[in-house]
PAMAR-868233 format. One record per residue (C-alpha): x, y, z; residue in three letters; residue number from 0. Coordinates in Angstrom, 3 decimals. Each point is the difference from the previous one (the first is absolute). Example, Ala and Ser with C-alpha at 12.3 -4.5 7.8 and 13.67 -1.06 7.14 Angstrom:
+----------+----------+----------+------+-----+
!       px !       py !       pz ! type ! seq !
+----------+----------+----------+------+-----+
!   12.300 !   -4.500 !    7.800 !  Ala !   0 !
!    1.370 !    3.440 !   -0.660 !  Ser !   1 !
+----------+----------+----------+------+-----+
This chain:
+----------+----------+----------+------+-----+
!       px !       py !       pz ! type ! seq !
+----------+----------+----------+------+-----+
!   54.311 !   32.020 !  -10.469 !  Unk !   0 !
!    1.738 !    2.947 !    1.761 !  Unk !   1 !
!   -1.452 !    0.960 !    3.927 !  Unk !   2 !
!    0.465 !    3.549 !   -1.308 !  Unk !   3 !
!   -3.775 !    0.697 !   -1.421 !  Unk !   4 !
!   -1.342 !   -1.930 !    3.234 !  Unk !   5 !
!    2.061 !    2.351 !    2.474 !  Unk !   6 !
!   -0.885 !    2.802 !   -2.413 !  Unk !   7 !
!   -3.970 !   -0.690 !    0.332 !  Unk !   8 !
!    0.123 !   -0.533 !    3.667 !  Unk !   9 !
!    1.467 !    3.100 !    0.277 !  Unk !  10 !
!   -2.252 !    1.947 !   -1.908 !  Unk !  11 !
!   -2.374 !   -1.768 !    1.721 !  Unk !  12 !
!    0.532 !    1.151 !    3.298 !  Unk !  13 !
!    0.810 !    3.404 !   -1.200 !  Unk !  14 !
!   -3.906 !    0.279 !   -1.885 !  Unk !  15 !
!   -1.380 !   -1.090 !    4.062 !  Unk !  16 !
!    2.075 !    3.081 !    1.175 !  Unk !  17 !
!   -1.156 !    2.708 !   -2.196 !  Unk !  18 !
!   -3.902 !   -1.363 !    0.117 !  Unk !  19 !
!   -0.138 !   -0.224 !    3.683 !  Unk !  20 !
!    2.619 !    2.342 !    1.201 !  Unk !  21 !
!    1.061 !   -2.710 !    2.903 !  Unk !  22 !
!    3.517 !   -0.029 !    1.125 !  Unk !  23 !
!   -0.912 !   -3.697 !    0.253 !  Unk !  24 !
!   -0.832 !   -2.274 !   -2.983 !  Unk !  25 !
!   -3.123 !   -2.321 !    0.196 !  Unk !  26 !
!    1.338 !   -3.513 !    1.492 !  Unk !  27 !
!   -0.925 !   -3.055 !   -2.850 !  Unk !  28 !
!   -2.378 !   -2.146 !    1.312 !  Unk !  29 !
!    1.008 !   -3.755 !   -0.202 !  Unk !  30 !
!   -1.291 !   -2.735 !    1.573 !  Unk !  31 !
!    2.059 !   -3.508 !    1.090 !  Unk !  32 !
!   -0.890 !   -2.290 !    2.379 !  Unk !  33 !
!    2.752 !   -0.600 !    2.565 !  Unk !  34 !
!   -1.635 !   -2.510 !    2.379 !  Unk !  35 !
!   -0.708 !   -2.461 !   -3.221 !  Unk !  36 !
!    4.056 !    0.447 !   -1.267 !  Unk !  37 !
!    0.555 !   -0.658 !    4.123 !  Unk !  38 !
!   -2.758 !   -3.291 !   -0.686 !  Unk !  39 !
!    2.367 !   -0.898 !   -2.601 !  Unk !  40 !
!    3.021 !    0.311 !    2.017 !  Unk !  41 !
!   -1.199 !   -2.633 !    2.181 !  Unk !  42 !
!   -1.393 !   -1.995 !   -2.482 !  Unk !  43 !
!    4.035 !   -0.430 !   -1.666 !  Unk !  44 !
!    0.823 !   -0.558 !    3.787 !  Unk !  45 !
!   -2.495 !   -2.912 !    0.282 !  Unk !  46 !
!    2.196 !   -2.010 !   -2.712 !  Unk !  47 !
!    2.998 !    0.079 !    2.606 !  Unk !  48 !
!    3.660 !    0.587 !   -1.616 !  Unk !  49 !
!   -0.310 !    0.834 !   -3.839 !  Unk !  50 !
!    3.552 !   -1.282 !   -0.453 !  Unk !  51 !
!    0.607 !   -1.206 !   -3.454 !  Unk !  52 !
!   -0.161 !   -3.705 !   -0.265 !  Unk !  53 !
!   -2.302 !   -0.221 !    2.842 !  Unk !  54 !
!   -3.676 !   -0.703 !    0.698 !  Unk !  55 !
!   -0.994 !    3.435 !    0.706 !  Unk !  56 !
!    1.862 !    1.443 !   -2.828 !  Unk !  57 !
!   -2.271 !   -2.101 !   -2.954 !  Unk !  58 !
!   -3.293 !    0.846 !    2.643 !  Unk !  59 !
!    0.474 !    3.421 !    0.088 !  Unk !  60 !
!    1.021 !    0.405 !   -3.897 !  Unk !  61 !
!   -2.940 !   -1.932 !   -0.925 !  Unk !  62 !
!   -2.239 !    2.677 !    2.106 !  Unk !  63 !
!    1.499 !    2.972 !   -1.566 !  Unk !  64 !
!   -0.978 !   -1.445 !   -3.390 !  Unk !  65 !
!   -3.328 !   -0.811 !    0.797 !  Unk !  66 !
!   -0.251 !    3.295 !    1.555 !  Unk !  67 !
!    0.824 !    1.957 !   -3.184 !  Unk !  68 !
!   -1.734 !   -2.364 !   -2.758 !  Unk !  69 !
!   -3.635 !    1.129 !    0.407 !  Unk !  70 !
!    1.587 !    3.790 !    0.461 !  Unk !  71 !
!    2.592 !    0.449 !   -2.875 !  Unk !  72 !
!   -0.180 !   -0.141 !   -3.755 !  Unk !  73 !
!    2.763 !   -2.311 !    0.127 !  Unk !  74 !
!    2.346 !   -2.369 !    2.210 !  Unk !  75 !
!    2.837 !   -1.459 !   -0.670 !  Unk !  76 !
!    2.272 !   -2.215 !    2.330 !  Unk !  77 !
!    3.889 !    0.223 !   -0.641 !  Unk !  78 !
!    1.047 !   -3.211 !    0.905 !  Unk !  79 !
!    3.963 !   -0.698 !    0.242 !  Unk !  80 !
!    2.621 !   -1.950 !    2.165 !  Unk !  81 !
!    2.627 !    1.547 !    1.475 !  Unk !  82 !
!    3.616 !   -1.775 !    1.117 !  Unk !  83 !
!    1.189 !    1.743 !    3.297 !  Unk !  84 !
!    3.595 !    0.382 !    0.083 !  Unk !  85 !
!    0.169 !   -3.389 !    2.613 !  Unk !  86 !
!   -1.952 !   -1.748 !   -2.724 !  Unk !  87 !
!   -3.499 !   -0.040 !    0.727 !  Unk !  88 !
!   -2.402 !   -0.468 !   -2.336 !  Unk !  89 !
!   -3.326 !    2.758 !    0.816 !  Unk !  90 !
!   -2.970 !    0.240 !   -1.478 !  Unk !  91 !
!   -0.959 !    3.598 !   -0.475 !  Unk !  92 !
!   -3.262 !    1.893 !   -1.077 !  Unk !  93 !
!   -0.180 !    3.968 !   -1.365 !  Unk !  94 !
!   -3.601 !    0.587 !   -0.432 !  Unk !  95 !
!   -1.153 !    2.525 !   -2.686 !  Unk !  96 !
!   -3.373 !    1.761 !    0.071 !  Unk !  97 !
!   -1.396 !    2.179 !   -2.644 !  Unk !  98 !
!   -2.844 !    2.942 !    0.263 !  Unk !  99 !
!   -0.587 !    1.317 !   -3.392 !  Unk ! 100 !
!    1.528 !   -1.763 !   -2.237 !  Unk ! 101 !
!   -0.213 !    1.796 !   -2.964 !  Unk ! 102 !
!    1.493 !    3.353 !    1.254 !  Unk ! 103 !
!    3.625 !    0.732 !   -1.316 !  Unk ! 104 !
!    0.261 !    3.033 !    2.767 !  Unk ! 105 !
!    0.612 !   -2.662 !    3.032 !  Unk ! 106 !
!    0.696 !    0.130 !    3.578 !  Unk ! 107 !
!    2.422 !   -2.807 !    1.818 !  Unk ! 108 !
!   -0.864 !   -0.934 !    4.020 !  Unk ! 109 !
!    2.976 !   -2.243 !    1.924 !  Unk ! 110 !
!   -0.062 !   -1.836 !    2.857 !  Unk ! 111 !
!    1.673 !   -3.309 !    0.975 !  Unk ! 112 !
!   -2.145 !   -3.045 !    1.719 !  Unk ! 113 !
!    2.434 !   -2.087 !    1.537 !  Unk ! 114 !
!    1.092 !   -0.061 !    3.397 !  Unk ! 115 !
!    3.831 !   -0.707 !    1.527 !  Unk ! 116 !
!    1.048 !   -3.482 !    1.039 !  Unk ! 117 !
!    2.048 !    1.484 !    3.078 !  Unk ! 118 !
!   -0.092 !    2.950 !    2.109 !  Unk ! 119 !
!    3.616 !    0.816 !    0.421 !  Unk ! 120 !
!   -0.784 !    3.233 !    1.674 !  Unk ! 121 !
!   -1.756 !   -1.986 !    2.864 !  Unk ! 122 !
!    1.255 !    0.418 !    3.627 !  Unk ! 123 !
!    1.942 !   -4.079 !    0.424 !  Unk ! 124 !
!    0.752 !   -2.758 !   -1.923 !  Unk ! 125 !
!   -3.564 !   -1.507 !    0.663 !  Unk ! 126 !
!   -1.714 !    3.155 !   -1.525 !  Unk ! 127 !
!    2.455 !    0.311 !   -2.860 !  Unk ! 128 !
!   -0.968 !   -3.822 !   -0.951 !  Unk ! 129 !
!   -3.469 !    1.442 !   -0.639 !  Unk ! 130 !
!   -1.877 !    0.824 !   -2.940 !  Unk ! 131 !
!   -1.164 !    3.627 !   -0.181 !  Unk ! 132 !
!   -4.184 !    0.088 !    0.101 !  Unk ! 133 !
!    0.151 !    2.824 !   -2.552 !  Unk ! 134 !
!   -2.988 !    1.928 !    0.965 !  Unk ! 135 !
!    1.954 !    3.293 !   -1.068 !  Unk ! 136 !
!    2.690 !   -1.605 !   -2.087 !  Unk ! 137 !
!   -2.211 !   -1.602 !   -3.001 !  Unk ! 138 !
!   -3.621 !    0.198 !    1.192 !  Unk ! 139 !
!   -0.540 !    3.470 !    0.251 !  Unk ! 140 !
!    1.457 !    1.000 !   -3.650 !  Unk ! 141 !
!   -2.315 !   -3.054 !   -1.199 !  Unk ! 142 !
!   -3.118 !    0.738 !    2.538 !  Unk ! 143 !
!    0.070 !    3.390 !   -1.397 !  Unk ! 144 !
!    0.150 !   -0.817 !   -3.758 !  Unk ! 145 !
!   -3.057 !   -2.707 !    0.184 !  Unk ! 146 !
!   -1.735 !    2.798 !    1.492 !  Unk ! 147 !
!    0.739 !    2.534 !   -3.262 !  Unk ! 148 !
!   -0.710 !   -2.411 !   -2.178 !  Unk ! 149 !
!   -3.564 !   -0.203 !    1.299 !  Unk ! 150 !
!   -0.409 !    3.305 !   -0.054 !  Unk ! 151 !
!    1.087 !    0.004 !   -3.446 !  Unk ! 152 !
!   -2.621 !   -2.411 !   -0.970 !  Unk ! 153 !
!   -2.445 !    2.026 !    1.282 !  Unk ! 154 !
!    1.292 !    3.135 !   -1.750 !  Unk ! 155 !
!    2.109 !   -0.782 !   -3.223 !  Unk ! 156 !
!    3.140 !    1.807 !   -0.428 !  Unk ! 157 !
!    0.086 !    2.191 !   -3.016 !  Unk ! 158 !
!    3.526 !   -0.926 !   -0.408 !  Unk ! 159 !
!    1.386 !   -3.084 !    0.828 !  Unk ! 160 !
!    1.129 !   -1.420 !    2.606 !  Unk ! 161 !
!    2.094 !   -3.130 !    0.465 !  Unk ! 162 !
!    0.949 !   -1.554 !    3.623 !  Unk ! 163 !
!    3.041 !   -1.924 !   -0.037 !  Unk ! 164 !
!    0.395 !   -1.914 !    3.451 !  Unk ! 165 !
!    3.447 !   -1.806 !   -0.113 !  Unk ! 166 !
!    1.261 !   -3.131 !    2.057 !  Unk ! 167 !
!    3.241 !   -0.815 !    1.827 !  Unk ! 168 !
!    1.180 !    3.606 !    1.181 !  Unk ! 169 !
!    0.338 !   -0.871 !    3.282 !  Unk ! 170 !
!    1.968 !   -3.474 !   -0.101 !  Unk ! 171 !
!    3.626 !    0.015 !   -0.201 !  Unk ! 172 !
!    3.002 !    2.605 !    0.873 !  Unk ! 173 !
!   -0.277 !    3.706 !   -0.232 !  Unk ! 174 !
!    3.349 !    0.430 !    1.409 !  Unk ! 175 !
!    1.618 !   -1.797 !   -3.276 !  Unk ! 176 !
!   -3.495 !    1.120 !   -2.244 !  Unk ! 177 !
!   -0.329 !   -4.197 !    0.037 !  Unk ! 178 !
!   -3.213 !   -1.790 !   -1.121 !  Unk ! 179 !
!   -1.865 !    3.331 !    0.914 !  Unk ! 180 !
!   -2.146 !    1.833 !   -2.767 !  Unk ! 181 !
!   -0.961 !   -3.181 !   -1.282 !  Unk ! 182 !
!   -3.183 !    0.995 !   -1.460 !  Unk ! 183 !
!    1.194 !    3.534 !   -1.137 !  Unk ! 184 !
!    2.919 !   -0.925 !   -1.473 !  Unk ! 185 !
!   -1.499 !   -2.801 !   -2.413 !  Unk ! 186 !
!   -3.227 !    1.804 !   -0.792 !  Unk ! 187 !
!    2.814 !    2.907 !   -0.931 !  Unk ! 188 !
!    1.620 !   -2.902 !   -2.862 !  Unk ! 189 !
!   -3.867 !   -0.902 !   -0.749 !  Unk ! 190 !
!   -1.756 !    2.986 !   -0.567 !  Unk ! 191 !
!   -3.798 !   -0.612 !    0.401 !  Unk ! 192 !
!   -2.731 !    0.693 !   -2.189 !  Unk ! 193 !
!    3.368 !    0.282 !   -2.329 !  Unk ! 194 !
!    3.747 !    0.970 !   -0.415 !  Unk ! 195 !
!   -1.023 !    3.510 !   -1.364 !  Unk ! 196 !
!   -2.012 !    0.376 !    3.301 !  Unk ! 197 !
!    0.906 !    3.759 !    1.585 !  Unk ! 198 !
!   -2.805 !    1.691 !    2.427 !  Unk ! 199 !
!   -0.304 !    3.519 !    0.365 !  Unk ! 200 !
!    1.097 !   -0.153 !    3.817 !  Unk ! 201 !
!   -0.328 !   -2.933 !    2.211 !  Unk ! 202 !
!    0.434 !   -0.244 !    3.766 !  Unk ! 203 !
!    1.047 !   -2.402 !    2.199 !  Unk ! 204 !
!   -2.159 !   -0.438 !    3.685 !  Unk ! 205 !
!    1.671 !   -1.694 !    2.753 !  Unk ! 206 !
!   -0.554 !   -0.550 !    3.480 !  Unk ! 207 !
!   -2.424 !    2.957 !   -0.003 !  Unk ! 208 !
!   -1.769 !   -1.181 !    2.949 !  Unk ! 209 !
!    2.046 !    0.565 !    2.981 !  Unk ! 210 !
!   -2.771 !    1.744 !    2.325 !  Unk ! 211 !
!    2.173 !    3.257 !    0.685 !  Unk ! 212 !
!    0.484 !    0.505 !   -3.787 !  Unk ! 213 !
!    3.129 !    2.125 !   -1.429 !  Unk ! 214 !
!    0.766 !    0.157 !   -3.440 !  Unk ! 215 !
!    3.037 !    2.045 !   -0.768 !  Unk ! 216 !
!    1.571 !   -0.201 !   -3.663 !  Unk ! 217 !
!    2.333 !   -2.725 !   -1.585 !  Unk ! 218 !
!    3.727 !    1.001 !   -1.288 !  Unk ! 219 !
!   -0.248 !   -2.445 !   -3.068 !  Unk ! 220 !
!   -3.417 !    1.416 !   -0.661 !  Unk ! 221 !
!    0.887 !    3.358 !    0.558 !  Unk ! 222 !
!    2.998 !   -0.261 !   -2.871 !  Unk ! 223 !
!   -1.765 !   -2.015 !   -2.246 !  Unk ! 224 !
!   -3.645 !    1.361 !   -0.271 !  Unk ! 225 !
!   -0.262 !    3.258 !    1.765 !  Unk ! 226 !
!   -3.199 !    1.245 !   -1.445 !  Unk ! 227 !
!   -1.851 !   -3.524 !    1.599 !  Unk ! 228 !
!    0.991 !    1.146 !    3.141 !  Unk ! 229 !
!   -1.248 !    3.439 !   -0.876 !  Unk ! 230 !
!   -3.309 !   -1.487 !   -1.099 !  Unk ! 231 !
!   -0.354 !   -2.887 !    3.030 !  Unk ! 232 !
!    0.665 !    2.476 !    2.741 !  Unk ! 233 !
!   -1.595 !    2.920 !   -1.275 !  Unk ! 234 !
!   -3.434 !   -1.737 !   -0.959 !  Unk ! 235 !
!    0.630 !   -1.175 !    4.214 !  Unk ! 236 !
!    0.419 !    3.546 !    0.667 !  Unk ! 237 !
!   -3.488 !    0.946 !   -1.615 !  Unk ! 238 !
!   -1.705 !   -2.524 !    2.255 !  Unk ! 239 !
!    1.616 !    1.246 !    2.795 !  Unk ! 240 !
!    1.969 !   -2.994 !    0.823 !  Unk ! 241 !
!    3.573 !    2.288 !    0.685 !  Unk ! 242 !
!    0.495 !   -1.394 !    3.322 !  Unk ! 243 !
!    0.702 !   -3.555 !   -1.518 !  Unk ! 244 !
!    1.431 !    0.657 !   -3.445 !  Unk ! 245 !
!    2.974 !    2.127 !    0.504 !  Unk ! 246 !
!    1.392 !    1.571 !   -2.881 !  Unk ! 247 !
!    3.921 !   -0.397 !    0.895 !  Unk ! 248 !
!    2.464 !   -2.798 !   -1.331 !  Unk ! 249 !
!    0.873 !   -2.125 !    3.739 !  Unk ! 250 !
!    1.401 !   -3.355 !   -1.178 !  Unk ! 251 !
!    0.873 !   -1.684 !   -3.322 !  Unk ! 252 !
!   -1.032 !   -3.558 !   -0.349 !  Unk ! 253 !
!   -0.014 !   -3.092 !   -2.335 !  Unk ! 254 !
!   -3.123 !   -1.216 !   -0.797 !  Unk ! 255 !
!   -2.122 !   -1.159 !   -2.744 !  Unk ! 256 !
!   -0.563 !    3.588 !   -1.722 !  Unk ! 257 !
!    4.080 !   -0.547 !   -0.181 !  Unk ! 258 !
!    0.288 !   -2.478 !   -2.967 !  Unk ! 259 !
!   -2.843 !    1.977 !   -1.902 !  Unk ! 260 !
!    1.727 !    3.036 !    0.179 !  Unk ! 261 !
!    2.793 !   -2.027 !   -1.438 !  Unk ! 262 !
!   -2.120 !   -0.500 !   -3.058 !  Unk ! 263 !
!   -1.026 !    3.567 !   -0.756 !  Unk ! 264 !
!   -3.505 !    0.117 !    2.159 !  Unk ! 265 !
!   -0.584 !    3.400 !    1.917 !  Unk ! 266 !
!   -0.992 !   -1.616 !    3.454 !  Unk ! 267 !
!    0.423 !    1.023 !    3.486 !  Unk ! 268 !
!   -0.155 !   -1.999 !    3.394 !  Unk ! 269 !
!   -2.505 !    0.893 !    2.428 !  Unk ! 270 !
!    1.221 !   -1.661 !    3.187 !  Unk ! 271 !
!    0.619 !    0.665 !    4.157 !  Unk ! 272 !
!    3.041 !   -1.803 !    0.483 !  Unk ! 273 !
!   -0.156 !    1.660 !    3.616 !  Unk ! 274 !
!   -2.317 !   -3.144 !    1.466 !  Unk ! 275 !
!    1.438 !   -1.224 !    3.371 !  Unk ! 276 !
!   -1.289 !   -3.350 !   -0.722 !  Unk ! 277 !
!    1.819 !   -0.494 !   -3.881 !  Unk ! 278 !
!    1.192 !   -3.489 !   -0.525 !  Unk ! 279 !
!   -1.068 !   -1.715 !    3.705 !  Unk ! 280 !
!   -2.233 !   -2.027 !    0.798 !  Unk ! 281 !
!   -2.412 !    2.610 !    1.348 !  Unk ! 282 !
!   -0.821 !    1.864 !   -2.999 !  Unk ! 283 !
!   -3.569 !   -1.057 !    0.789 !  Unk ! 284 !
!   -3.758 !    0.877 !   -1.014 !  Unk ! 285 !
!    0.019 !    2.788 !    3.498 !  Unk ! 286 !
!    2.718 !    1.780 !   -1.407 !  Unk ! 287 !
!   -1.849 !    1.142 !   -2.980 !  Unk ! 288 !
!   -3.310 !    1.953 !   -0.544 !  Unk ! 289 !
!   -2.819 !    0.646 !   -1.843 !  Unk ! 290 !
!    0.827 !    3.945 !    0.157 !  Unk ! 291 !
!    3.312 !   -0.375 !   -1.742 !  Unk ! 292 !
!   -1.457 !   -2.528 !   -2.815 !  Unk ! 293 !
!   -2.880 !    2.484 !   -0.785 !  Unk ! 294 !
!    2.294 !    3.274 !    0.115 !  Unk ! 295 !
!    2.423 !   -2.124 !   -2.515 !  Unk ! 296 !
!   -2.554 !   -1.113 !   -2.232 !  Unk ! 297 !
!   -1.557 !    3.184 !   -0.324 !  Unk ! 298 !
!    2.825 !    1.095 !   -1.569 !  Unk ! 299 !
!    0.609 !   -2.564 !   -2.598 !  Unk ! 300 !
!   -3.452 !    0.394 !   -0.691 !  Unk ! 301 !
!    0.223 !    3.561 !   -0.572 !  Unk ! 302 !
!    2.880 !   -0.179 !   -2.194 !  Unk ! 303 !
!   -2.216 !   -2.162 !   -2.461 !  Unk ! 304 !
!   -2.724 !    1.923 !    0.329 !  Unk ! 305 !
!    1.551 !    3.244 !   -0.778 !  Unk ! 306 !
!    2.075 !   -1.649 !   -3.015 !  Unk ! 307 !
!   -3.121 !   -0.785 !   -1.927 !  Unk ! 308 !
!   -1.681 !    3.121 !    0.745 !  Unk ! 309 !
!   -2.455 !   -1.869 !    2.156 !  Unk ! 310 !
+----------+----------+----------+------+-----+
């Protein structure tokens, strides 16, 4: 389905608010998301320790975010796969695939990634680099966020569907050389879920939305690929009056997991602050993320699915 009748309606929309009220200003949409319980679940993914693949945490914290979205979504289904790094490791690897409205052909597609990085290269010495990074920003957020939404789904059913794909193994390898990076993305992109014929109206990828002073400028690939997601993303943040955090100008163009998918024909953007002092170290931690940024985020995902289905 084109974005043109949905930009076209919000539009018209806006315009009808205008000419009732005669206010320079349109009314703001109301939407409610609870911040503090996406920053609850932050913690919660931080509790596991390291969500490496192949490691402890890793199966704890996958097992959580399935038993999280079972009693919420229509359906659940785990994409279980091994994947051979280029040194010759075997890891076992986990996309997770939620479904709100099944029956809906007019669907919605939600990214984030879960994992966290074995090393934090970008840390100060050798002894820091040697570190795993915590991930508070870097994989909980996106995920902390998403649980959140799909509550809130359950307790409001989407008129359209939505479908939230969290992937694994983003965060492992190489991004220098592109190497054992995009795990999840790139195989759920050769293993289409519900189906090969599988193509949402828009999707959008969420990560590290959490970083406490917030800025969300737009994505080069994105930008190119799916302009009129961007339109809708940052203009349904405008309405809420979220401007000073979602910044409609291109800054930086980055691979990521909305990469591969764009690959295969989807119209999805990245919705990311690559501008967090703290990226791959050891001290992206639960005090450099808030409850404010989580709520302001989810708001607008929320509103996006709202406003799609008329609601």
């Amino acid at each position: 389905m084109s974005l043109r009748p949905l930009l076209r309606a919000a539009t018209l929309a806006v315009a009808a608010v205008l000419a009732a009220c005669g206010d320079p200003e349109p009314t703001r949409p109301v939407v409610a998301f609870d911040g503090a319980r996406a920053l609850g679940y932050v913690q919660t993914q931080l509790d596991f320790g390291p969500r490496i693949p192949g490691t402890p945490g890793h199966v704890a914290a996958g097992d959580w975010i399935v038993a999280q979205l079972r009693p919420l979504a229509d359906t659940v289904i785990e994409q279980r796969f091994t994947h051979t790094t280029a040194d010759g490791t075997a890891l076992p690897m986990r996309n997770i695939f939620a479904q709100f409205n099944r029956a809906a052909t007019t669907r919605i597609l939600y990214v984030t990634h879960w994992d966290t990085r074995p090393r934090s290269e970008k840390g100060n010495d050798a002894a820091e680099q040697a570190q795993p990074v915590p991930g508070a920003n870097d994989g909980a957020s996106g995920t902390a966020m998403l649980l959140v939404l799909a509550e809130a789904l359950r307790d409001l059913p989407p008129t359209v569907g939505v479908d939230l794909l969290f992937t694994d193994g983003e965060d492992y390898g190489d991004f220098d050389t592109m190497t054992d990076v995009l795990i999840g993305a790139r195989y759920y992109a050769e293993h289409i879920l519900p189906d090969s014929a599988y193509r949402p109206m828009f999707g959008v990828l969420w990560d590290m939305i959490g970083h406490r002073n917030l800025r969300l400028p737009q994505e080069a690939f994105s930008a190119k690929a799916a302009p009129e997601v961007n339109h809708l993303v940052w203009d349904a943040a405008a309405r809420l009056g979220h401007t000073d955090i979602f910044v409609p100008q291109v800054k930086y163009q980055i691979q990521d997991d909305h990469v591969p998918l764009i690959e295969k024909g989807f119209r999805i953007v990245d919705v990311i602050d690559l501008d967090f002092p703290w990226h791959h170290t050891p001290f992206d931690t639960i005090d450099k993320v808030s409850a404010r940024s989580l709520e302001v985020v989810g708001q607008v995902a929320l509103l996006l699915i709202r406003e799609a289905g008329g609601q």
